[in-house]
N, C-alpha and C positions, 0 to 999 in steps of 0.2 A: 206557743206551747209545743214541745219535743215529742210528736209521735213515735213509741215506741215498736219497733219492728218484729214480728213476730220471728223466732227461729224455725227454717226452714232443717225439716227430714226428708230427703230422698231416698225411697225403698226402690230398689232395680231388681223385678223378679217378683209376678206374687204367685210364688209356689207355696208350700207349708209354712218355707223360715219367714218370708216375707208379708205375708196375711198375719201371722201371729204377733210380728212386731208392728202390724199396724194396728191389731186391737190391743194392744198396752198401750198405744201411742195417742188414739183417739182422747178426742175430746181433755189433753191437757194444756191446750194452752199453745200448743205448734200449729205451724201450718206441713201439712203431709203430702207428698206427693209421689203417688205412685207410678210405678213403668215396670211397660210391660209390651212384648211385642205381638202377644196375645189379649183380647178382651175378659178373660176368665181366667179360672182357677181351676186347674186339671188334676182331679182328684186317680195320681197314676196307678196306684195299689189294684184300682179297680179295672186298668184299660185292656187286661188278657182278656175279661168276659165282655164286652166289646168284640172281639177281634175272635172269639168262639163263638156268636151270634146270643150271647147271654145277656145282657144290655144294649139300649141304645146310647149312641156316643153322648147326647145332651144331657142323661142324668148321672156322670158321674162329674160332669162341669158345670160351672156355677160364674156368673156374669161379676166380675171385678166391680162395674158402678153399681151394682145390686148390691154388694158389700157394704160400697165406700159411702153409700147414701146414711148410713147408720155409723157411720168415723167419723163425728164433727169435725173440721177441719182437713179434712182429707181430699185430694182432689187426682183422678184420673189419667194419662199421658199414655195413649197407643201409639208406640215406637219403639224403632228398633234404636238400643245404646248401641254406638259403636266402640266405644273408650272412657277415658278419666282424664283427666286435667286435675291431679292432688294436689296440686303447688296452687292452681287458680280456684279450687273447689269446683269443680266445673263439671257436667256427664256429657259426654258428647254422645247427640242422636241423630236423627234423619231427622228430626224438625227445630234443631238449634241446640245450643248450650242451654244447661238446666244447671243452674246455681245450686250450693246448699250448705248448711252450715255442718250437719252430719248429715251420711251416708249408710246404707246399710247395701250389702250387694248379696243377694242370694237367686244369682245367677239358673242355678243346679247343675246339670250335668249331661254328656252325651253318649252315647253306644264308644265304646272302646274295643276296634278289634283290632289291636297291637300291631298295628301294619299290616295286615293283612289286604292289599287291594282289594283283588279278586274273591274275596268273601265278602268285604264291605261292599262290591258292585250287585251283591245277588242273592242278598239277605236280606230278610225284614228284621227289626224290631219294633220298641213299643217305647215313644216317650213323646211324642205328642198325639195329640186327642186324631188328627188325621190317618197315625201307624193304625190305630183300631179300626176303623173303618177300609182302610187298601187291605188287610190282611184278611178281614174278613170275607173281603169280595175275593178274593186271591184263592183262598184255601176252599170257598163255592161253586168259584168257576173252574176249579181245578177238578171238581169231581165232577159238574158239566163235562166237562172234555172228555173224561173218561168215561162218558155213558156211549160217544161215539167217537172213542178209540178202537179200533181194530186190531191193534197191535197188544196181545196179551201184558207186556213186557213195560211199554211206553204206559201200561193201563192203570200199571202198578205203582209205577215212578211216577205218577199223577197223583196216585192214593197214599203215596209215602213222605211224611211229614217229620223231618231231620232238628230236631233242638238240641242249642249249643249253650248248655251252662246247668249247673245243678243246684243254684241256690231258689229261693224262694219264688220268684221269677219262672224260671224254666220249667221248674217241679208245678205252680201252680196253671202254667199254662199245658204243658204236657197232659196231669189229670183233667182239666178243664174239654181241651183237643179230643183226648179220646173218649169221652163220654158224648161228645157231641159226635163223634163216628158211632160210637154203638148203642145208643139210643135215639141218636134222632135221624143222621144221617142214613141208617139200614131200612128205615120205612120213607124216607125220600124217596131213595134211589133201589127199589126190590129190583133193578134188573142188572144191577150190580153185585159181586161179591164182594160186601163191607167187611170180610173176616181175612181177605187178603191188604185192604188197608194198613201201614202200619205206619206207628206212633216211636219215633227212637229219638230218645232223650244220652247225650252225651257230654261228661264230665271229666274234664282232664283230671282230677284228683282222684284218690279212692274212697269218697264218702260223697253222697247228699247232703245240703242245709247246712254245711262247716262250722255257721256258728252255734248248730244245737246240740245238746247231748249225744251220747251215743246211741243209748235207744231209741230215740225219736230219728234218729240217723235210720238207722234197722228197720222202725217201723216202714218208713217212709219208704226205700227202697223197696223190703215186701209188698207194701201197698200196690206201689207203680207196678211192680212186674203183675201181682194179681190181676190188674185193670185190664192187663195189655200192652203195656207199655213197655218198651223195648230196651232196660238202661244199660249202657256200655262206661264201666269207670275206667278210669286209668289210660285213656282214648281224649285226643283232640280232634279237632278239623283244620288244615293245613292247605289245604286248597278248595275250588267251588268251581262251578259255573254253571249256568241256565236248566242243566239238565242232571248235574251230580256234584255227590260232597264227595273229597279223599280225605282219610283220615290218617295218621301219624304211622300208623302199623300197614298201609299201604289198603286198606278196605275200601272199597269203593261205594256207594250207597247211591243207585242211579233216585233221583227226587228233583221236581221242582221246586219244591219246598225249604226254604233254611231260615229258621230264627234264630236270632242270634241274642241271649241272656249272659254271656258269659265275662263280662264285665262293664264297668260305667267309668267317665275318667272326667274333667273340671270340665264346665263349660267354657270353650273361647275366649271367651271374654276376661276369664279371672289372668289371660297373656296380657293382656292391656293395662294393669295394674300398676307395671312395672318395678315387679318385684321377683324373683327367680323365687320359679313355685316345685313342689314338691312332686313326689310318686303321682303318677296319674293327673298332673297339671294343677294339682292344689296348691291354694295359697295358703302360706304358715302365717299364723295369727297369733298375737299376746293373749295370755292367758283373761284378759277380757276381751276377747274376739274384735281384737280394733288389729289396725298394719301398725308396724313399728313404724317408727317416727311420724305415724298419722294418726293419733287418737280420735279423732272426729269420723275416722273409716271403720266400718265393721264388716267382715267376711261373716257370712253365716252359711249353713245346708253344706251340700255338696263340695262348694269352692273353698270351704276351709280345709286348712289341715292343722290340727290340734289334735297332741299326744296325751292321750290321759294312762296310766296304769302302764306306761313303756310302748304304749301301741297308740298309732291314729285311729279317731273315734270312726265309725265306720260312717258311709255312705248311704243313710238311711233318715228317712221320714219323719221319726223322734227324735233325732238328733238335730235336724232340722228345726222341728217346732220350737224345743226348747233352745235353741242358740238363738231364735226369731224372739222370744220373749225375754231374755237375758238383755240383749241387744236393746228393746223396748226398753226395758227397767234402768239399762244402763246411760241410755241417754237421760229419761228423767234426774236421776241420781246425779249426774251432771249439772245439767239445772236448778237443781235444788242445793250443789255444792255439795255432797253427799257422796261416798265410794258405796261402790258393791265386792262384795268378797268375788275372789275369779267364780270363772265360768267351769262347773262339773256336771258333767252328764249323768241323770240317775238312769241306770239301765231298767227298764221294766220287764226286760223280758222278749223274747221274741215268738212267731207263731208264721206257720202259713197253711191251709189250707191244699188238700190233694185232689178232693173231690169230694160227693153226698158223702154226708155223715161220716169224713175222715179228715184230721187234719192234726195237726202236732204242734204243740204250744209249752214254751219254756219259759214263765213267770214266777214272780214272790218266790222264789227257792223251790216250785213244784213243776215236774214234766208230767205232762199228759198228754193223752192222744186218743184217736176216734170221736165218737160223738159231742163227747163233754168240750171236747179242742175247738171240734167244726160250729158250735154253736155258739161260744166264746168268739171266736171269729167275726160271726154274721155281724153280731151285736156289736162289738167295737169297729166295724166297719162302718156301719150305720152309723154308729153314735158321731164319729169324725167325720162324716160325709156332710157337706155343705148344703143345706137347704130340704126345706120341708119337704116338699116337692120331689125334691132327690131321692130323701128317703124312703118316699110313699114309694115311687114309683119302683126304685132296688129291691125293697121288700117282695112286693106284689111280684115281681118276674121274677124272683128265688122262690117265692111259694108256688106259685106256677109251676117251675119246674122240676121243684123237690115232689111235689104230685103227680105231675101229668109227665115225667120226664121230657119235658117240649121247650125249646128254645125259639123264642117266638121274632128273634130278630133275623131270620135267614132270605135277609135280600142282599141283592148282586145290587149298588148303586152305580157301581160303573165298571167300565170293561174293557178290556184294551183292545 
């Protein structure tokens, strides 16, 4: 008797797109195989409070075989892809060829600073779960140093904290940063002047949040400047190093401090495909998110580039989820012989958070801001955030600190 073989799916990547299309995929009848060169699922939206001592790194991550224990047919693979083999169906990793009949690749994405060496040498960002924890030790031991600096000047460039981009990112790390100078950090450190500290958020355009309204544009710059926060538009950074940013208009910003938010571009990986990829290293996908002449491949998240309304969909989380479940549906619908109408991105809306009880949100046809925003926020944070556990624990250190103003994660784990 003819044993029947089960059809093998290989998900590369369990970020948003790739977790999502693994729970449409469970339990029908496939065998699933996950990779991933991380053991978890890095819930990134959340990693700036991480890295402002607001969270610990382990509850905004969630263990990938804790997942895949509840994906019948799903099974685990910690390694790094190096490539594709399309012709042989093949993923080439560090522990062999990994077979598969469809592919899903949602790779995601990395820090893009446009060629810039010397700012990529001496900059942090935020995109794996380790950025949070070096950044936060970075910007503690930085005010360390300056309890015994001598040099008024060097004391300052120790307390001067330089962010490069003004979308959702920058803005929500900038508000996050300076509340943790002037609430929590001026009772640390009383033998310091915290009101010489400064927080300078820099946008090469002349708006905040690009893609929201204009008044939430408004609001949000008022806000930051109210906080404290230092914002420069119409201003890049063009050079760096260990001890100061130059900026385009020749400013010099002496700081050990540089983050860098000011764009993302495809991961590595989506080079390997062998297919000439688009703006920012993206792979251009058919309107069912498969490679041309490879149907059995699907690009989803970050690594696609799919034009909807004359524009590429953007580089974002929901765009993500929903390409991850499309992808799902569309292998099924395969199997069963069956088409799916193409892949259309519903927009819900966007939002980001500035700090307590401010934040700006553009949903269902309504803009709002302040409290009604920031609270809207918490809760769909929450609600997408992986694991019970998770939850409890993000809740409990935002009440905390919407009460006691106190950010309870401020340890130095390591130090150079």
């Amino acid at each position: 008797m003819q044993v029947l073989m089960k059809k093998r799916v290989v998900i590369v990547g369990m970020g948003f797109g790739g977790i999502h299309a693994a729970r449409v995929l469970a339990d029908q009848g496939l065998e699933i195989v996950l990779i991933d060169r991380n053991n978890y699922h890095l819930f990134q939206p959340l990693l700036y409070q991480v890295a402002t001592a607001g969270l610990e790194q382990e509850s905004i991550a969630y263990s990938v075989r804790a997942m895949a224990r509840h994906w019948p047919g799903a099974r685990f693979h910690l390694t790094e892809v190096n490539g594709f083999d399309l012709t042989a169906r093949t993923v080439c990793t560090d522990q062999g060829l990994v077979p598969y009949d469809y592919l899903v690749v949602g790779a995601g994405s990395v820090t893009n600073y446009f060629g810039q060496s010397s700012v990529e040498s001496h900059a942090f960002d935020l995109k794996e779960l380790a950025d949070g924890e070096t950044l936060r030790n970075h910007i503690l031991t930085a005010f360390e140093r300056a309890v015994n600096e001598t040099d008024p000047e060097r004391r300052r460039a120790l307390m001067t904290f330089v962010i490069v981009g003004g979308g959702p990112t920058g803005v929500e790390f900038a508000g996050a940063l300076i509340e943790l100078v002037n609430y929590v950090l001026t009772k640390d450190y009383p033998e310091l002047r915290i009101a010489t500290a400064r927080v300078v958020l820099i946008e090469a355009s002349d708006k905040l949040l690009s893609a929201m309204p204009a008044e939430l544009q408004a609001y949000t710059l008022r806000k930051l400047r109210s906080m404290s926060v230092e914002v420069l538009l119409h201003n890049r950074v063009i050079d760096a190093d260990a001890e100061r940013v130059i900026l385009a208009d020749n400013t010099v910003i002496p700081t050990h401090t540089l983050f860098w938010s000011a764009g993302v571009k495809a991961a590595p990986l989506a080079a390997t495909l062998g297919v000439e990829t688009k703006t920012n290293g993206r792979s251009p996908v058919q309107p069912d998110l498969t490679l041309a002449n490879h149907p059995e491949v699907f690009i989803i998240g970050d690594m696609a580039w799919l034009e909807q309304d004359g524009a590429p969909l953007p580089m974002t989380a929901p765009v993500a989820m929903q390409m991850g479940r499309y992808a799902g549906k569309a292998i099924l619908a395969r199997e069963k012989k069956s088409a799916l109408p193409p892949f259309h991105y519903h927009d819900r809306g966007n939002m980001a958070t500035i700090g307590r009880n401010a934040a700006v949100a553009s949903a269902f046809g309504l803009n709002f801001h302040g409290y009604l925003a920031w609270l809207v926020w918490l809760l769909l944070h929450l609600y997408y955030l992986i694991g019970f556990r998770n939850r409890i624990v993000v809740m409990l250190n935002w009440v905390w600190y919407y009460w006691f103003h106190e950010r309870q994660v401020r340890l130095i784990t390591k130090r150079k």
